[in-house]
N, C-alpha and C positions, 0 to 999 in steps of 0.2 A: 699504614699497613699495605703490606705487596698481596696481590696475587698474581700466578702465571699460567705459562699454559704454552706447549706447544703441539706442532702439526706437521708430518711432510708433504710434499706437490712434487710430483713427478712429472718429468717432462720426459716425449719421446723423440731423443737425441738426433736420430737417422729422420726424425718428422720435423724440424726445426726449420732446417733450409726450406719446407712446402709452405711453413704459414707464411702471409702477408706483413707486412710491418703494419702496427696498429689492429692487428687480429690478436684478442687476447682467450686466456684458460684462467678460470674461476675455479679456487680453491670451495670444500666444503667447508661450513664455517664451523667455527670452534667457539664456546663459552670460555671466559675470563673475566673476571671481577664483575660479574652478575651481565655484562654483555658478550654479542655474538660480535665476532671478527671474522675476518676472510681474507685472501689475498690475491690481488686482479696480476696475473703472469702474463707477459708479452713476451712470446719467447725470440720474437726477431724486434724489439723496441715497441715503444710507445709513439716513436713520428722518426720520421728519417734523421730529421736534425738532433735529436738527442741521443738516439741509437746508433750516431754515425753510420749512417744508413743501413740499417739492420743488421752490425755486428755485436751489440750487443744487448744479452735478457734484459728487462727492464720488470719491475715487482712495485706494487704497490700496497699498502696494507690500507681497508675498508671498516671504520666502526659500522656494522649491521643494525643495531638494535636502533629503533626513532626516539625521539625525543631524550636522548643524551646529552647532556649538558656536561661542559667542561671536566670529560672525561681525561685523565693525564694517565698518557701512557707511554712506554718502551715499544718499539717493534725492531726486532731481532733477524735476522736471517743469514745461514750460512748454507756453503756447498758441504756433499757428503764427500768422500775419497768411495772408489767404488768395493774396498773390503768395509766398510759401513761406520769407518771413525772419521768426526767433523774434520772440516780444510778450515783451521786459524788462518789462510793465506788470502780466502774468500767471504770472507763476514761481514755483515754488516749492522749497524746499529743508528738507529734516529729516535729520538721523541718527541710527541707533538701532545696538544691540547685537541680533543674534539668536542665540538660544538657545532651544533645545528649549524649548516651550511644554508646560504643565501637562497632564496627561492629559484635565482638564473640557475644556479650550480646541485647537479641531483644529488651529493655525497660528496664528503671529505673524506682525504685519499693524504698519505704520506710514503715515502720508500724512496726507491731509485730508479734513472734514466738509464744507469751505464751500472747494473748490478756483478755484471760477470760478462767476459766475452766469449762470444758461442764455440770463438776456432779452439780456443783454450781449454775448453772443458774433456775433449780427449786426448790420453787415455785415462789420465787419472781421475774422472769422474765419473765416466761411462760404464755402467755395468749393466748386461743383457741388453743394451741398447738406451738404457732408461740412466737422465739424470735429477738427482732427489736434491733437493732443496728443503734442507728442514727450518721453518719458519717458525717465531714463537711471540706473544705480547704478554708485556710483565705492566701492569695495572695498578695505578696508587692509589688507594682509596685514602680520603681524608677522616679523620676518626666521629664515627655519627653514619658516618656510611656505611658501614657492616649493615648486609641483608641478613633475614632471618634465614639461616640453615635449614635446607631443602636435600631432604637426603635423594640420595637416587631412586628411578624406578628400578622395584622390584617387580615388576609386572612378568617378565619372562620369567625370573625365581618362583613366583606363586604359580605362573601356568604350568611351568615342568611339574611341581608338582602333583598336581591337576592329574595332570598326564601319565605321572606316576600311581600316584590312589586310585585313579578310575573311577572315582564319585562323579555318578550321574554321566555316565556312558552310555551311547545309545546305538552306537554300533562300532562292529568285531571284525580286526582284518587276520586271517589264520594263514601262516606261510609256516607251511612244515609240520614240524612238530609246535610251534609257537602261535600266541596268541597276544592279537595289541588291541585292547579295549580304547576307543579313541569318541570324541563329541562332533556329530556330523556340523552344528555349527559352525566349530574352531576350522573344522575341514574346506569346508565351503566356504568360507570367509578369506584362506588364505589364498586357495587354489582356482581357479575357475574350471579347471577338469576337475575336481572333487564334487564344486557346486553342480555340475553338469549329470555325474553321476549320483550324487544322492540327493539331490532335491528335483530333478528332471524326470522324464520319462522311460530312462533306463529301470530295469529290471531290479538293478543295485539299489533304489531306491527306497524301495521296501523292505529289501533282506536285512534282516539284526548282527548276521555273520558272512562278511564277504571270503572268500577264497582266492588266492595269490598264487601264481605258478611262476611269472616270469619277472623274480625279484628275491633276491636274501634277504631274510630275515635282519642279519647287521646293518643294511644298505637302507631297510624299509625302516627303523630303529629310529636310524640318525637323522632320516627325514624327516619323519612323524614328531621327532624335538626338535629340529627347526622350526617345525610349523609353528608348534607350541611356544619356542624359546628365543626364534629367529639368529641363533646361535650354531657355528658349524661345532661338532666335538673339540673339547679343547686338544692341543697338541700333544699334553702328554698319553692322553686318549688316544687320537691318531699311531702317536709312535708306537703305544702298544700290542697295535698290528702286528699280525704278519706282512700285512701289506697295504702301509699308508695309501702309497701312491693309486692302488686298485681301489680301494675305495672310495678316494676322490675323487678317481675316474668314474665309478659305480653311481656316485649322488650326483653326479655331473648328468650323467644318462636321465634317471630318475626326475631330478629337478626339468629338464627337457621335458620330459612327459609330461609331468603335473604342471606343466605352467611356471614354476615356481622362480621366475627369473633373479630374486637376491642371491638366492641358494645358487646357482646356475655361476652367475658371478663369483661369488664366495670362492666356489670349488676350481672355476680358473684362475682366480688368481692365487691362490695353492699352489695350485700345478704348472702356474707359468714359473712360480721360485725354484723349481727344479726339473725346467726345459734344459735338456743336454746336446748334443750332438745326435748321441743314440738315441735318442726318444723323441726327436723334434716331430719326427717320419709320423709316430704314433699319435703326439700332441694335436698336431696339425688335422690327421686326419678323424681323431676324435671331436675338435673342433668344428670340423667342414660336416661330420654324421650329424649332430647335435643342435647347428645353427649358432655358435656361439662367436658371433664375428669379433670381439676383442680379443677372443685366445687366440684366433687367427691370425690375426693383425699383429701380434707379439711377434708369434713362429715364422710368418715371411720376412717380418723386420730380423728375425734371427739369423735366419737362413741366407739373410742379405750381405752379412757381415763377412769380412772375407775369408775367405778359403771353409766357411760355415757348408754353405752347399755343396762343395765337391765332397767331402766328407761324409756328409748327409746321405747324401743319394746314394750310397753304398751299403746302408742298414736294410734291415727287412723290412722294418717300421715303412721306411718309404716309401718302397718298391711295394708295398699295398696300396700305400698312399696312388701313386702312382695308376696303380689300375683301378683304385675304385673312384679315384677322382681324376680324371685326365685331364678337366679344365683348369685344379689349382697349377699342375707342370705350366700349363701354356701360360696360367697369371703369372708363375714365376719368371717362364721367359720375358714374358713381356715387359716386366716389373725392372730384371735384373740382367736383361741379357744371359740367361742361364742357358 
């Protein structure tokens, strides 16, 4: 019996030439045939002499879980083209046996030295700056081996719930004409500004019904089930905006306040999928209001790409940017000779 399983790792492209050779990027891990996997990315090689002195990525694929024994498995990995259909021209495929590794050796590792080379991967790989590698392990189990079926957690389905019926609510946030019956535990638990205001010596602490002035109601919604659901609205939610994009901007503010740094995440990397020319100005300087130094870090690498900045700097977006941050112009020049 097979089972499989895949994952992508993004590399950033214009950041390739900074790393080190033997400086690597750890994938998150993924479950497959009842183990965890990972995959160790060296985006300038794993030693000079295999990488030809750091022209090319090197990957390695990681059994995670201990005590696996003659695990037999496929590890897979191909480049994306940067409109999002696999490169047949850059693939690869190996299979190995793992088995506990020798006490000298901390993990057993199989993949490649010479995976792709870095000068090669633009244009046709490069999109917004970022190149994907989607990786995958296909797992043979020997018959006797099937685990017993482990459905998924429903844990965020039962809380939204929750969230929904209001059973055992113990305080009320009113923004408008609306009201969200919410559990100060779940509050305080997720946020440490929630914990601060209702288990602290704030005032809010005792009130059964707080009042909202500077937040919509849709905005405060989508929060309050993430807390619950850890889940951003699904897409076809979003679309059915008026306006995805303010929205995402709107939880992005919000998740800032409350602490809520997944959420904060989540909502840039939304919004970095539809950084433009004309928005970059806004992106950037939403980022730089907010503290949100990966959405940052996207937008200078954008703005780096050529003829990106003169372009740029001719938006409104910008030329705010510009006055209410004056040190990101000067990181740029610094950056880019801008």
């Amino acid at each position: 019996m097979l089972d499989s399983g895949f994952a992508e790792f993004k590399i950033n492209y214009l950041q390739i030439k900074d790393f080190a050779i033997g400086s690597k990027q750890i994938s998150e891990p993924i479950s497959v045939g009842g183990y965890l996997w990972r995959i160790f990315c060296y985006p300038r090689g794993y030693s000079k002499e295999l990488s030809k002195n750091g022209e090319y990525i090197s990957i390695y694929l990681q059994l995670v879980s201990k005590h696996a024994k003659n695990v037999r498995a496929i590890f897979e990995a191909f480049l994306m083209y940067k409109d999002g259909t696999p490169s047949f021209s850059v693939t690869q495929r190996c299979a190995n046996v793992y088995s506990p590794p020798p006490a000298s050796v901390p993990y057993t590792m199989c993949g490649w030295d010479q995976f792709a080379k870095s000068s090669n991967l633009d244009p046709l790989h490069v999109r917004n700056g970022v190149v994907t590698i989607t990786w995958g392990v296909i797992v043979a189990r020997r018959v006797g081996d099937e685990l017993i079926a482990v459905p998924p957690s429903d844990i965020g389905g039962d809380l939204g719930s929750l969230l929904d019926r209001g059973d055992g609510s113990d305080v009320s946030f009113v923004i408008g004409e609306e009201t969200f019956p919410a559990h100060r535990a779940m509050l305080a638990a997720r946020s440490p500004v929630f914990r601060a205001q209702l288990h602290g010596s704030m005032a809010d602490a005792t009130m059964p019904c707080i009042t909202l002035h500077d937040i919509n109601a849709a905005t405060f919604k989508a929060m309050l089930r993430f807390i619950y659901t850890d889940d951003l609205p699904a897409d076809h939610e979003l679309n059915a905006l008026d306006s995805p994009a303010e929205m995402l901007h709107d939880l992005l503010v919000v998740a800032d306040r409350y602490a809520l740094d997944r959420l904060k995440l989540l909502c840039a990397s939304k919004i970095w999928d539809g950084v433009s020319i004309d928005n970059v100005g806004d992106t950037l300087c939403l980022a730089e209001t907010h503290n949100c130094p990966e959405l940052k870090s996207r937008c200078i690498d954008f703005l780096g790409q050529e003829g990106h900045f003169q372009k740029a700097a001719l938006t409104d977006g910008f030329l705010e940017l510009v006055q209410k941050f004056p040190s990101v112009l000067a990181e740029l020049r610094q950056k880019f000779g801008a």
